[in-house]
C-alpha positions as CSV (number, residue, x, y, z in Angstrom):
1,X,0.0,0.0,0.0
2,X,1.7,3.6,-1.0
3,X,0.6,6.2,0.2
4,X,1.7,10.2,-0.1
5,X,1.7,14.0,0.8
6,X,3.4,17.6,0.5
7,X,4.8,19.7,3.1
8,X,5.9,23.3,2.6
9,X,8.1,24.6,5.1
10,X,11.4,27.0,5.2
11,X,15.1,26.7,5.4
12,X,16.5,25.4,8.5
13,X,12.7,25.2,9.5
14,X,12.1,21.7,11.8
15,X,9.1,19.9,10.2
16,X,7.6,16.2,11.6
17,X,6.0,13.4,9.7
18,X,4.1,11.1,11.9
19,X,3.3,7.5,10.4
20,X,0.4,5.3,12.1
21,X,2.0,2.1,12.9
22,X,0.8,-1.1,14.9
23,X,3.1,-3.2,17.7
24,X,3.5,-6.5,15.4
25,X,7.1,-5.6,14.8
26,X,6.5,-3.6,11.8
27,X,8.4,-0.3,11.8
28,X,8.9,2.8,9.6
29,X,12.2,3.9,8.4
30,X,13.1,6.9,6.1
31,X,14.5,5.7,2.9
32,X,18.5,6.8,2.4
33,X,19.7,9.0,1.2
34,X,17.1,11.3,2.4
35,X,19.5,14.3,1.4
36,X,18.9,17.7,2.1
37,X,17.3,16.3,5.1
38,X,18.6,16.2,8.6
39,X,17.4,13.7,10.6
40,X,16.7,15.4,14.0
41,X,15.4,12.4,15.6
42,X,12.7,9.6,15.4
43,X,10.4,8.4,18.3
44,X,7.6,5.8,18.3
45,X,4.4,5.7,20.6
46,X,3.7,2.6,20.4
47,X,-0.1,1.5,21.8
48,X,0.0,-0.3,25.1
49,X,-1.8,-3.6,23.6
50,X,0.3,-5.9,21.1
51,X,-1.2,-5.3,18.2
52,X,-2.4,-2.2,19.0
53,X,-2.6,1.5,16.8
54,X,0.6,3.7,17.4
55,X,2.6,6.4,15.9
56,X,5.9,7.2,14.6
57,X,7.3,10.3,14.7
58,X,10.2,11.4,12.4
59,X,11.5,15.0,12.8
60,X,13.7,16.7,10.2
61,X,15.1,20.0,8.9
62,X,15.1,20.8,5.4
63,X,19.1,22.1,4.9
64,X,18.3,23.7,0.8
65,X,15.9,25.1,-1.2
66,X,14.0,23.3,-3.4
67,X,11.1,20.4,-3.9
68,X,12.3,17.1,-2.5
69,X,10.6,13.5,-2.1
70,X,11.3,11.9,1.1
71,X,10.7,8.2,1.3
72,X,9.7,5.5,4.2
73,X,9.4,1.8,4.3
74,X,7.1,0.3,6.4
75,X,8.9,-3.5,7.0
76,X,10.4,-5.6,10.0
77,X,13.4,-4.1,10.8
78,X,15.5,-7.6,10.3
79,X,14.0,-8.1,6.4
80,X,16.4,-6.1,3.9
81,X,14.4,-7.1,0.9
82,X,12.3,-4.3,-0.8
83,X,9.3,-7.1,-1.6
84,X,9.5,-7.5,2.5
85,X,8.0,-3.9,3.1
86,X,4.2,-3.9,3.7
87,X,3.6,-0.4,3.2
88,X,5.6,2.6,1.6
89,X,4.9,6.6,2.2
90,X,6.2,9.2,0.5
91,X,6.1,13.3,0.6
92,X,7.3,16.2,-1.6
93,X,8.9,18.8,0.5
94,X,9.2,22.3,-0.9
């Protein structure tokens, strides 16, 4: 399943993506080289029951200007195969 958006934001501006994720052992991961893109930090909220809804928070700063895609996989963090990702998400960042 892909899935997409846009963000507009400025120069050295700190901007979040948050993903909706479940506690199967499924995670989201930015796809490299995510370049001009500083990865600030990442943090998950996972739900309190296995299998439960949670989020996952990605915060970066856009370091040019421009229109940029930023990627994420949605996979088990131990499967390095592209057919093992469940889900994909991608933005355009101006």
């Amino acid at each position: 399943m892909a899935k997409s958006g846009a963000i507009k934001t400025k120069i050295g501006e700190k901007f979040c993506i948050e993903l909706s994720l479940n506690t199967t052992g499924f995670v989201w991961k930015p796809q490299e080289p995510y370049a001009p893109f500083e990865l600030l930090g990442e943090e998950a909220k996972p739900s309190e029951a296995f299998g439960g809804e949670g989020t996952a928070v990605f915060s970066f700063r856009c370091m040019e200007q421009g229109t940029f895609p930023l990627s994420f996989c949605y996979k088990r963090p131990w499967e390095s195969s592209p057919t093992d990702q469940l889900k994909t998400y991608s933005v355009t960042v101006e």
